[in-house]
C-alpha positions in Angstrom: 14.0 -22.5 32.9 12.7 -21.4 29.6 14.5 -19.4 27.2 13.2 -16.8 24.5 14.6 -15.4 21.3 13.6 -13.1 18.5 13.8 -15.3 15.3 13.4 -15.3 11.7 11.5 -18.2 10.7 13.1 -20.8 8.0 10.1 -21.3 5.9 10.4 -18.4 2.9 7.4 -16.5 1.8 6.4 -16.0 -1.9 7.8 -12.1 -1.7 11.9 -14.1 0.2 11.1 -12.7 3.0 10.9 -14.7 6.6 8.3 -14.6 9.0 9.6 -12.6 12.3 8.7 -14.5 15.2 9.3 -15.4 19.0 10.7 -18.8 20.1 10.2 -20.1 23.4 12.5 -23.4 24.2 11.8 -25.5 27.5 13.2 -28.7 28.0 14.4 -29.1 24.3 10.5 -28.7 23.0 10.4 -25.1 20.9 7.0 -23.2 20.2 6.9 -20.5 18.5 4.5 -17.0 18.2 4.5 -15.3 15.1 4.6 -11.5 15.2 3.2 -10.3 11.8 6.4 -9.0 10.7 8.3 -10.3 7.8 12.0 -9.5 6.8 14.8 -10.4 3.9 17.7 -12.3 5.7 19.7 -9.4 5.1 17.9 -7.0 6.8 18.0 -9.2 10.5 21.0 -9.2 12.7 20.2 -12.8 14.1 23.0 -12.7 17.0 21.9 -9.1 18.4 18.2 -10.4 17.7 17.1 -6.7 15.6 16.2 -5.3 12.3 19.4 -3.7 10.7 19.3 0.4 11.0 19.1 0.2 6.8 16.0 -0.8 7.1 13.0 2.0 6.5 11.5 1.5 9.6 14.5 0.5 11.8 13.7 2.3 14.8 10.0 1.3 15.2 10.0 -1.9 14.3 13.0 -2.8 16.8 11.3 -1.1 19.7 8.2 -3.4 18.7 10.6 -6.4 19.3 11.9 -5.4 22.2 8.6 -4.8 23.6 7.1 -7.9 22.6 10.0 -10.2 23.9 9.8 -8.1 27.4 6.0 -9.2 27.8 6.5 -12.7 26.6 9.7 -12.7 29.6 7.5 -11.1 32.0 4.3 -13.7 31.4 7.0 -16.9 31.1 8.6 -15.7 34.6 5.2 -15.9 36.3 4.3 -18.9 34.9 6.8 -20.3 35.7 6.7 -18.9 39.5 3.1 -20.1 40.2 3.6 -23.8 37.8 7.3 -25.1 37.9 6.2 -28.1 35.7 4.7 -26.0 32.7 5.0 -27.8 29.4 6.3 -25.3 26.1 2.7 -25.1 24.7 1.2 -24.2 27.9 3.6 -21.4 28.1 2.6 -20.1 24.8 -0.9 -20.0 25.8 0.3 -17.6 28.5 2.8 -15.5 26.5 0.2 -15.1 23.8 -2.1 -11.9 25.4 -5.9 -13.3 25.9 -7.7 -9.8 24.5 -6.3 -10.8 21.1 -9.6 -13.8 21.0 -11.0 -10.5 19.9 -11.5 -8.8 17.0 -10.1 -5.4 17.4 -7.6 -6.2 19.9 -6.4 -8.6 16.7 -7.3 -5.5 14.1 -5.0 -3.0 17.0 -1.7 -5.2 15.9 -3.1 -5.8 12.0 -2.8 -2.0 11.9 0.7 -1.9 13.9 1.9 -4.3 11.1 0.3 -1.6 8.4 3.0 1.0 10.5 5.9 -0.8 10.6 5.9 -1.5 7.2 5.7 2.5 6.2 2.1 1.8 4.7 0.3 4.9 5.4 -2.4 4.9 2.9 -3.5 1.1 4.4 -2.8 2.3 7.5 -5.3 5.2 7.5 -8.2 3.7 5.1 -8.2 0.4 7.5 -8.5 2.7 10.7 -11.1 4.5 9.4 -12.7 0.8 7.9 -12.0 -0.7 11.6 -14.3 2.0 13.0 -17.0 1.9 10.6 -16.8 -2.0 11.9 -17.1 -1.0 15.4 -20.2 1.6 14.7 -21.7 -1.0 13.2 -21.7 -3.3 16.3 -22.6 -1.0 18.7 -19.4 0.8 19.5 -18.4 -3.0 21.3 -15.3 -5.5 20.5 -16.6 -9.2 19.5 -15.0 -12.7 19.4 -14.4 -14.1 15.9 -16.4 -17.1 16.9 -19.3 -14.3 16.6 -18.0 -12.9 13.1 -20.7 -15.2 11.0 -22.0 -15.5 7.9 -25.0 -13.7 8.7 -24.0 -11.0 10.4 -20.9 -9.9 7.6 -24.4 -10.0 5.3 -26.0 -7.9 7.6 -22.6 -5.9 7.6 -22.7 -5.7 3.8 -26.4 -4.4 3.5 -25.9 -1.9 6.3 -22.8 -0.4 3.7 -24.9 -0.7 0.8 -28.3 0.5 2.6 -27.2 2.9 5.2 -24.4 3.8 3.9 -24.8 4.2 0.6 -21.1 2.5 0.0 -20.3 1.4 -3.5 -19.3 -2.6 -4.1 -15.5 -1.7 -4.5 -16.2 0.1 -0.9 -18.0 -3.1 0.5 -15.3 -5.1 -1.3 -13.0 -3.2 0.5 -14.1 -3.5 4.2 -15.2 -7.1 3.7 -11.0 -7.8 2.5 -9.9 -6.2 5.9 -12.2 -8.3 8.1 -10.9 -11.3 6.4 -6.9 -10.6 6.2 -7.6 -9.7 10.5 -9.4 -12.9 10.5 -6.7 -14.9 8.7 -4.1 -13.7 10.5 -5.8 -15.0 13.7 -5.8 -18.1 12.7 -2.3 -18.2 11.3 -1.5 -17.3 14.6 -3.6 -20.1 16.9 -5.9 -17.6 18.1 -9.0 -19.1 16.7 -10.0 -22.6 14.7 -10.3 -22.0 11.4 -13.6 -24.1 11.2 -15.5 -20.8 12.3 -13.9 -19.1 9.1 -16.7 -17.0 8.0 -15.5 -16.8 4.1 -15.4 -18.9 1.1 -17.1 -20.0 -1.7 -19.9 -21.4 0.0 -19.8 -18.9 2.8 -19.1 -15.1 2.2 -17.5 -14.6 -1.2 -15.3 -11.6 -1.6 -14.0 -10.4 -4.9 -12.9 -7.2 -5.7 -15.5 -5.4 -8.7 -13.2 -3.9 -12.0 -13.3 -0.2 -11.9 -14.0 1.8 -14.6 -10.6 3.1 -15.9 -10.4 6.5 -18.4 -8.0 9.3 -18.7 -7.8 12.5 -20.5 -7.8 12.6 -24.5 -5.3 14.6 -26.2 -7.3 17.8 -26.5 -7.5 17.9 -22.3 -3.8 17.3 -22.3 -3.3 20.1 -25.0 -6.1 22.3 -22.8 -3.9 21.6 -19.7 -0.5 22.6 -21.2 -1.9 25.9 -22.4 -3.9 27.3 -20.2 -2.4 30.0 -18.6 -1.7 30.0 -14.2 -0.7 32.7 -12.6 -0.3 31.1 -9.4 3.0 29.1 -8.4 0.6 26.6 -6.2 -1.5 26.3 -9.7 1.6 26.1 -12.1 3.6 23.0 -9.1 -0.1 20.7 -9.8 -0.1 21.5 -13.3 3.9 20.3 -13.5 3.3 17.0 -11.2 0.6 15.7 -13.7 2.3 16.7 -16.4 5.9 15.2 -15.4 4.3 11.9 -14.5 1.8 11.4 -18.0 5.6 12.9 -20.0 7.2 9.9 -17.5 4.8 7.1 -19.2 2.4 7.5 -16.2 5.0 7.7 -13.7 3.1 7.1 -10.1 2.9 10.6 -8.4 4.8 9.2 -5.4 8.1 8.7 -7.8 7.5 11.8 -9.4 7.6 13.8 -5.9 10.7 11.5 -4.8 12.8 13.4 -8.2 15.8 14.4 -7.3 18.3 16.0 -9.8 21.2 13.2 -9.3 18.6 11.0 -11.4 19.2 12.8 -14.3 22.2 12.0 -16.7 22.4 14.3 -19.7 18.9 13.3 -22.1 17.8 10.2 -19.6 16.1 9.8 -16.3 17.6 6.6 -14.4 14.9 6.2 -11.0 14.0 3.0 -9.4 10.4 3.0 -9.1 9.5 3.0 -5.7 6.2 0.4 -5.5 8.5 -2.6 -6.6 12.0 -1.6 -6.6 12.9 -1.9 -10.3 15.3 0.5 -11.7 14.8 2.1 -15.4 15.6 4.5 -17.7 13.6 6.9 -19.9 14.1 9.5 -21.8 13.7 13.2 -21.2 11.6 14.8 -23.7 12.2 18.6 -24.1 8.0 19.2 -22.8 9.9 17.8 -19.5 13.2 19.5 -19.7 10.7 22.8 -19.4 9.9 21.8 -16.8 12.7 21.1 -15.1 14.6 24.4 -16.2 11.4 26.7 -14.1 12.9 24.8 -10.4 16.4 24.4 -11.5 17.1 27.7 -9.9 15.9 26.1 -6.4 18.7 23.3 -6.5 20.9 23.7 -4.2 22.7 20.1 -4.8 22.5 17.2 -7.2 21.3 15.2 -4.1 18.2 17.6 -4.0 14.2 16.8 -5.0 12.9 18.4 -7.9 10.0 19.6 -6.6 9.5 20.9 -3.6 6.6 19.4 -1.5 9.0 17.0 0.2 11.9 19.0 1.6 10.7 19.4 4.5 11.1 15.9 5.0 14.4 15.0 7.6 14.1 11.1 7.3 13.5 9.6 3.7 14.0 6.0 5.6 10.9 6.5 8.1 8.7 5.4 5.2 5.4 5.5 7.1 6.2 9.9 7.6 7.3 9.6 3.6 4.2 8.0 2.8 2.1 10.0 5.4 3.6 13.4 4.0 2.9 12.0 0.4 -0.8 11.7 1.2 -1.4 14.9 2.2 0.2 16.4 -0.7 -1.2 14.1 -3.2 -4.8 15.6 -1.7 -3.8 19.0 -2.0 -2.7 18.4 -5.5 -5.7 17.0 -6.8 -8.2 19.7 -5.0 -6.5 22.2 -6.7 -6.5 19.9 -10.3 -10.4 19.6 -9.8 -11.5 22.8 -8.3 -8.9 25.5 -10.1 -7.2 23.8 -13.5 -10.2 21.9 -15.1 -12.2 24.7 -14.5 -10.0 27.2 -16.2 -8.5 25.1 -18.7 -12.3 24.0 -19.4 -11.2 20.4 -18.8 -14.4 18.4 -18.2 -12.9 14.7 -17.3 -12.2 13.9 -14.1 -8.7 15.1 -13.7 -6.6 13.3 -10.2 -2.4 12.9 -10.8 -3.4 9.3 -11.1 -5.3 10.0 -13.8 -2.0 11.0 -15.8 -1.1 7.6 -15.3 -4.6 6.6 -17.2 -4.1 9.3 -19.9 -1.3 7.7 -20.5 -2.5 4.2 -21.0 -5.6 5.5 -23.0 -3.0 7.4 -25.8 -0.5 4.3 -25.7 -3.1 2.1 -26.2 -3.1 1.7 -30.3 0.4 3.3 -30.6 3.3 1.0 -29.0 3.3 -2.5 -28.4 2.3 -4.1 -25.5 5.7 -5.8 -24.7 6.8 -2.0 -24.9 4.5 -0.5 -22.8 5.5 -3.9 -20.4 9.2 -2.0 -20.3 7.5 1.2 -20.1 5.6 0.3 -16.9 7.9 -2.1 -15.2 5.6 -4.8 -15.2 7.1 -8.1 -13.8 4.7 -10.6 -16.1 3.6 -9.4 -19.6 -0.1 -10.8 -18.2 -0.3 -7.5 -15.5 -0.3 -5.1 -18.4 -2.1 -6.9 -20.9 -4.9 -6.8 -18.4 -4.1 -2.7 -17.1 -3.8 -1.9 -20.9 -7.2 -4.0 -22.0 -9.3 -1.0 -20.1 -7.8 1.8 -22.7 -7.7 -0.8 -26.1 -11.4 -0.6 -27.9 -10.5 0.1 -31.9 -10.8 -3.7 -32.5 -13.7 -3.8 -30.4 -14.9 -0.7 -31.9 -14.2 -2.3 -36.0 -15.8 -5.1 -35.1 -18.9 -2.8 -34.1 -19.0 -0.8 -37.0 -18.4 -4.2 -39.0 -22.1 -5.2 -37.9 -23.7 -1.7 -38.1 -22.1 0.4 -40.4 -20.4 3.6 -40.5 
């Protein structure tokens, strides 16, 4: 009789997590299916085989467990039924579901992982990427064997042609096919000799956007112009509160609450890499501040308000979902009311705040500073950010050929 468990794998990822899979044991030979999941030790109860409730996504991920390790009984106990002598790989041939030698049936549980791990912005731009795909092939699933060279080409010029799609977009959609593709082959799903990418295959790299923020006299135009409206004045204090923050990312700044402020400092653990900081409240931000002071009902409370209706803070896909739509509504209003009537005529998104920023820091503070400033891991990450803002030494080196 073979046995099943829900298992964290031993080998460590880059990021210390383990790979989350299920192991089947027959006859003292173990196989093993992966599930797409990673966790830290810490976060895995390995005697009650789930994901501790401190864990963000608790709940959904542990219902995905159970439901996984039901199907692979189910499949086991009717293998075994109609085969007694059935070695461990056979058995994982029939445990692992047949439709996933597909693409989309693969792309269905690349998205799953997306949910489980609260990433609602990858989540919604790979649906809508996965159906593009789909459109393109005739509104029909295909094996990867079928995924060639040829026809991702064909793929790419029917984005580029058809589409119009810029190469960021194309870059974009081409990335998704291959991570779905990857992850099939991780799994023994396909042979990685039809692998349709590579150097000598289909290259994918990512094109440099073009990075620029607001200048000082847009930032001066954006604190002075005068809104009436509350729903005017809340996008006007976002951007403002996250360029005052060093370019604090818009999803920190709507995660404020008022038990991160001690007296002239802001202590907040920055939510994309979970590094705490400190940094200090100028008195542009402490206006701020004093206008929704008088909505606090607790130290515990958010700043702002766009997220209280939020019950759950550790369902991080509903965070991040909620985020989104916010994040949307902010910037239609920065683009169609503000610049307008503050006569701002750069783009103007709450990540550009994190740009303006960058562009004004640029030949002021040191780069190790601005390392500090952004909570950069390796000084190498913001070297490379800050490189799109820096042009004076380009700019004398210009001048030094030309003239004034």
């Amino acid at each position: 009789m073979a046995t099943i468990k829900i298992v964290l794998r031993k080998k460590v990822n880059k990021d210390g997590t383990f790979p989350l899979a299920i192991r089947m044991t027959k006859d003292r030979k173990t196989s093993f299916i992966h599930l797409g999941y990673n966790l830290k030790k810490e976060e895995w109860i390995e005697a009650e085989q789930r994901v501790k409730s401190s864990h963000p996504n608790s709940k959904r991920l542990n219902n995905f467990l159970l439901t996984k390790k039901a199907e692979a009984s189910d499949r086991i106990i009717e293998a075994e039924t109609q085969q007694n002598q059935i070695s461990v790989s056979a058995m994982k041939q029939k445990v692992k579901p047949k439709s996933l030698a597909t693409f989309f049936a693969q792309a269905s549980s690349y998205l799953e992982t997306n949910k489980a791990a609260g990433s609602y912005n990858a989540y919604f731009a790979n649906t809508s990427r996965l159906k593009l795909f789909k459109e393109f092939l005739g509104d029909r699933d295909i094996a990867f064997s079928d995924i060639t060279v040829s026809l991702l080409e064909r793929y790419k010029s029917y984005l580029s042609g058809t589409r119009k799609n810029s190469e960021r977009t194309i870059a974009n959609h081409m990335m998704l096919i291959r991570a779905i593709y990857s992850q099939a082959i991780k799994e023994g799903l396909i042979d990685s000799k039809y692998y349709p990418f590579g150097s000598d295959k289909v290259s994918v790299k990512r094109p440099q956007s073009t990075k620029i923020g607001l200048d000082l006299d847009d930032i001066a135009k954006l604190e002075a112009v005068t809104l009436e409206d509350a729903k005017e004045d809340l996008a006007r204090h976002l951007w403002l509160t996250s360029y005052y923050f060093a370019g604090m990312r818009i999803s920190d700044v709507l995660r404020l609450r008022w038990s991160d402020f001690k007296g002239d400092r802001l202590f907040y653990t920055m939510e994309k890499n979970n590094k705490p900081g400190s940094v200090i409240v100028h008195d542009k931000v402490r206006a701020i501040l004093d206008k929704y002071e008088s909505q606090k009902k607790s130290d515990s409370d958010l700043v702002f308000p766009n997220l209280k209706s939020v019950e759950n803070f550790k369902d991080k896909f509903e965070v991040k979902k909620k985020i989104a739509y916010h994040v949307n509504r902010t910037n239609k209003v920065l683009k169609d009311v503000i610049a307008p009537k503050a006569e701002i005529k750069g783009k103007i998104t709450t990540h550009i705040a994190r740009h303006s920023f960058a562009t004004i820091a640029a030949d002021k503070i040191p780069v190790q500073m601005l390392q500090k400033l952004y909570r950069h891991s390796d000084l190498r990450t913001t070297v490379g950010y800050q490189n799109n803002f820096i042009h004076r030494d380009a700019d004398d080196a210009l001048t030094a050929v030309i003239g004034n």
